[in-house]
Backbone as a ProteinNet text record, in pm:
[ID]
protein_1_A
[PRIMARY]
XXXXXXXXXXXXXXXXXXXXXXXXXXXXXXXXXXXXXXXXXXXXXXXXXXXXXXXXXXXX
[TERTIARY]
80.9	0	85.7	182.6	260.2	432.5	411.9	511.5	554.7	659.1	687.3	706.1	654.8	683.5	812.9	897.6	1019	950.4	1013.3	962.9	1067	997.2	1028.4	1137.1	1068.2	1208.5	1254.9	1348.4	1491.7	1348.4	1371.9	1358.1	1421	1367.3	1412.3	1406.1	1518.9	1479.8	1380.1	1290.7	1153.8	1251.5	1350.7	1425.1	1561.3	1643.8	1784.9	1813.8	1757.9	1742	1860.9	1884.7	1969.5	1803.1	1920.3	1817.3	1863.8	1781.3	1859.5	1714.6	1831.9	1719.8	1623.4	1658.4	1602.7	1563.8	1467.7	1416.9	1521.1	1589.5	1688.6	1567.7	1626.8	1546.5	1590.1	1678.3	1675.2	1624.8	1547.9	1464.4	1341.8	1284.2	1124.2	1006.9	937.3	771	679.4	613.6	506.1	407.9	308.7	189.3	145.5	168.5	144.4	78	-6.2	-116.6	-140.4	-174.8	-179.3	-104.4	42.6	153.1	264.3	297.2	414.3	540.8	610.3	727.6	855.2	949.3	1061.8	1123.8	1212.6	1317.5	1490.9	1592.8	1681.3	1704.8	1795.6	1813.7	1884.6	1976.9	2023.5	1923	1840.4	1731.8	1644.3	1640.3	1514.1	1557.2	1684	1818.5	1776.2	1786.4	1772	1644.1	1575.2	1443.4	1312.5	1387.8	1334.7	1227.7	1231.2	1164.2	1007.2	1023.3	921	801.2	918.1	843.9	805.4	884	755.9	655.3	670.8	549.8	453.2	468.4	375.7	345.4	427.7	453.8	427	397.2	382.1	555	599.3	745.2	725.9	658.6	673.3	706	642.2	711.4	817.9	917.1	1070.9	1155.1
-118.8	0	125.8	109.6	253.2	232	110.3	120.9	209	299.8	380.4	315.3	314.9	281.7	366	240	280.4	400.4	525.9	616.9	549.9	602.3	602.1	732.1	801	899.9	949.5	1029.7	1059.4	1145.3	1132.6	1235.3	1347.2	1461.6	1569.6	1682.4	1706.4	1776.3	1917.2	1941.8	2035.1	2171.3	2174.3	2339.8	2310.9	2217.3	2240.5	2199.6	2079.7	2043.9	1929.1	1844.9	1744.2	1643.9	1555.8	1424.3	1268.6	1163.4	1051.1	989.1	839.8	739.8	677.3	681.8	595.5	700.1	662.3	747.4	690.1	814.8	790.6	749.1	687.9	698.3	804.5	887.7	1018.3	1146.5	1141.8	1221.3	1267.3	1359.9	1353.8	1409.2	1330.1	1382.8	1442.7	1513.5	1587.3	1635.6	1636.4	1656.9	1782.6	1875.3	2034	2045.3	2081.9	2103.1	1999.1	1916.1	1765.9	1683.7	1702.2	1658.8	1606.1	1539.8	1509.8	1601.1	1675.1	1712.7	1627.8	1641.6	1581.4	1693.6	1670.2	1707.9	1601	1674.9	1607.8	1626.3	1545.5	1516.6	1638.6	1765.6	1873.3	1965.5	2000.5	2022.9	2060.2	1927.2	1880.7	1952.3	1884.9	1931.9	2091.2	2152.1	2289.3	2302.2	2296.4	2357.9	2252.7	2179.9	2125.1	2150.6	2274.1	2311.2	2342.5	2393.5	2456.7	2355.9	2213.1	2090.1	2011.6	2037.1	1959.5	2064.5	2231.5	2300.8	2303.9	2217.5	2203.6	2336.1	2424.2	2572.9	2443.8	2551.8	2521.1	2589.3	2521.8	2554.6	2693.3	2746.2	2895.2	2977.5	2954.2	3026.8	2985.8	2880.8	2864.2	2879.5
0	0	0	92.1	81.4	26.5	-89.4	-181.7	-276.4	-284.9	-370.6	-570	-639.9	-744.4	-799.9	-897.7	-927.3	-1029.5	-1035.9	-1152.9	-1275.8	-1375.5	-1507.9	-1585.2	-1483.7	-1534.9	-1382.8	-1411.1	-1278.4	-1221.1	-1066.3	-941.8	-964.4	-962.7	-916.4	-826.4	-748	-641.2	-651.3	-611.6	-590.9	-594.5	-495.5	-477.4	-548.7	-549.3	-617.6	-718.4	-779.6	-924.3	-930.2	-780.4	-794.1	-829.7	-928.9	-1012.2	-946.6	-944.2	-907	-930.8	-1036.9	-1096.4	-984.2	-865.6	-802.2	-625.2	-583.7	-473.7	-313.7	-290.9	-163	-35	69.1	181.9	247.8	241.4	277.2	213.4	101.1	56.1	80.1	101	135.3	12.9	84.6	-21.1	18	-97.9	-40.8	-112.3	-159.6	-221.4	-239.9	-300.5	-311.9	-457	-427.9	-538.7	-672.8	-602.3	-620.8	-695.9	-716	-743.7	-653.7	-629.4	-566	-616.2	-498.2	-481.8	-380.1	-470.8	-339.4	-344	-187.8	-220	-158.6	-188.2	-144.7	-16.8	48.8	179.9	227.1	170.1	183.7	198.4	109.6	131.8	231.1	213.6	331	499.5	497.4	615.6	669.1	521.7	571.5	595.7	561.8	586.6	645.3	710.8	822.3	916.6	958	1017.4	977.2	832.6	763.9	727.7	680.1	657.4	787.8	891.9	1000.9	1015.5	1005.6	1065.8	876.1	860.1	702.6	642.1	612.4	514.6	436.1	321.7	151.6	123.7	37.7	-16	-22.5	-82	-149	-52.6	103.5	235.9	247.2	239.5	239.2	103.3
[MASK]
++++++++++++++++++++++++++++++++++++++++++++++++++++++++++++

């Protein structure tokens, strides 16, 4: 049920534009206007905060 399917084309990070064929377990997801966004684990790192207090990216 909460298997990620392999994508078909590369991941790309939502804010930095790092790509990778295959989804890290240090990456996160997130559903913003009914698309899935990731981002990378640097990323994510920084703005941590924003994503546990659930901002929409556009505030970070």
């Amino acid at each position: 049920m909460n298997d990620v399917p392999t994508p078909e084309d590369p991941l790309v990070c939502s804010r930095c534009g790092r790509s990778t064929d295959t989804l890290p377990l240090t990456w996160t997801c997130s559903v913003e206007n009914g698309r899935r966004a990731y981002c990378c684990e640097d990323c994510a790192r920084a703005n941590i905060r924003a994503i546990e207090g659930r901002l929409d990216s556009t505030w970070w």
